[in-house]
N, C-alpha and C positions, 0 to 999 in steps of 0.2 A: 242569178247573181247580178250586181251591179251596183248603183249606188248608195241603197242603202246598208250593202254589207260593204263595202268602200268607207263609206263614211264611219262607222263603227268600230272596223277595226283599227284605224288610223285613230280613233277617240281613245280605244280601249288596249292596242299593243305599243303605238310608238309613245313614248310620253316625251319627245321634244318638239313633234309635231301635236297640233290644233287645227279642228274643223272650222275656218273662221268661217264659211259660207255654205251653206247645205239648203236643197229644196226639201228638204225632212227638218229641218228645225226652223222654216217658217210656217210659224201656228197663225198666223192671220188670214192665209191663204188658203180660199174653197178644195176641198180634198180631192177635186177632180182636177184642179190643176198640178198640184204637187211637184208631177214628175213631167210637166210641161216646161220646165226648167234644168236642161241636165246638168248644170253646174255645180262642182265641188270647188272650193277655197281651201287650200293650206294653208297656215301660217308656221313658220317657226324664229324663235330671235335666241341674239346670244349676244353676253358681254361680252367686251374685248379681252377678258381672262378665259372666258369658256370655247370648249372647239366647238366648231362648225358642226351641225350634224350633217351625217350621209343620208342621203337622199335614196340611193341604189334601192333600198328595200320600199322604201313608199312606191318608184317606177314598179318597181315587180310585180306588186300589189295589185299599182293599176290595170296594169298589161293584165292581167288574169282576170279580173271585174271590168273589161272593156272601157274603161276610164283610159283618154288621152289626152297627156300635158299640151295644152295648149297657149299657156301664157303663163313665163316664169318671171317673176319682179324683187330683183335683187334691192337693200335700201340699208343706206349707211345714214344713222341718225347722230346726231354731235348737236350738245347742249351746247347754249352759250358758254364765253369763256367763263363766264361768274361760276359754272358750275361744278362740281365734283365730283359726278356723275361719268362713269366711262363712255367713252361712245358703245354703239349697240350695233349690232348689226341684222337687218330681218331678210327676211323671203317669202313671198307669196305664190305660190304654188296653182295655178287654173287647172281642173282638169274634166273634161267634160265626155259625159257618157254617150258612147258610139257601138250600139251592139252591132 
C-alpha cells in the first residue's frame, strides 16, 4: 500500500477533497521515475455558506498508507470589492510517502 492507493481513494471516497498533485498523474514523466517523487497534494475549498470539511478521515487514511502531512496551507481568497462573489476559503494538504 501507499500512494497510489492514497491517492485513489481520496479521488474515489472523499468528494470534498481532490488530488491536486500526484506522481501517478504525471504522464510526461519516464515510468521509472514515477515514484521518485513521494508527494501527494490535497486540495479542498469552500464558500463562505459551505462548512469546512473534516480533515480527520483523510489523516486516518494516511496514517494507514504511510503518507505523512507535511505541509498544510490554509488560504482565504476575497474578490475585489466590485465583486459579488463570496469569499472562498481553500487548503492544501502535503503529504508525503515514508514507508
Amino acid at each position: 500500500m501507499g500512494i497510489k492507493e492514497f491517492a485513489s481513494t481520496v479521488d474515489s471516497v472523499f468528494d470534498r477533497f481532490k488530488v491536486a498533485k500526484s506522481p501517478l498523474s504525471d504522464w510526461n514523466r519516464p515510468l521509472d521515475e514515477l515514484f521518485n517523487d513521494p508527494i501527494v497534494v490535497i486540495h479542498w475549498s469552500a464558500a463562505s455558506e459551505e462548512e469546512i470539511p473534516d480533515i480527520s478521515p483523510v489523516l486516518k487514511l494516511a496514517a494507514r498508507e504511510d503518507m505523512i502531512l507535511v505541509n498544510r496551507t490554509l488560504e482565504y481568497m476575497e474578490d475585489d470589492e466590485s465583486s459579488t462573489k463570496a469569499p472562498q476559503l481553500s487548503e492544501h494538504l502535503e503529504f508525503e510517502h515514508r514507508p
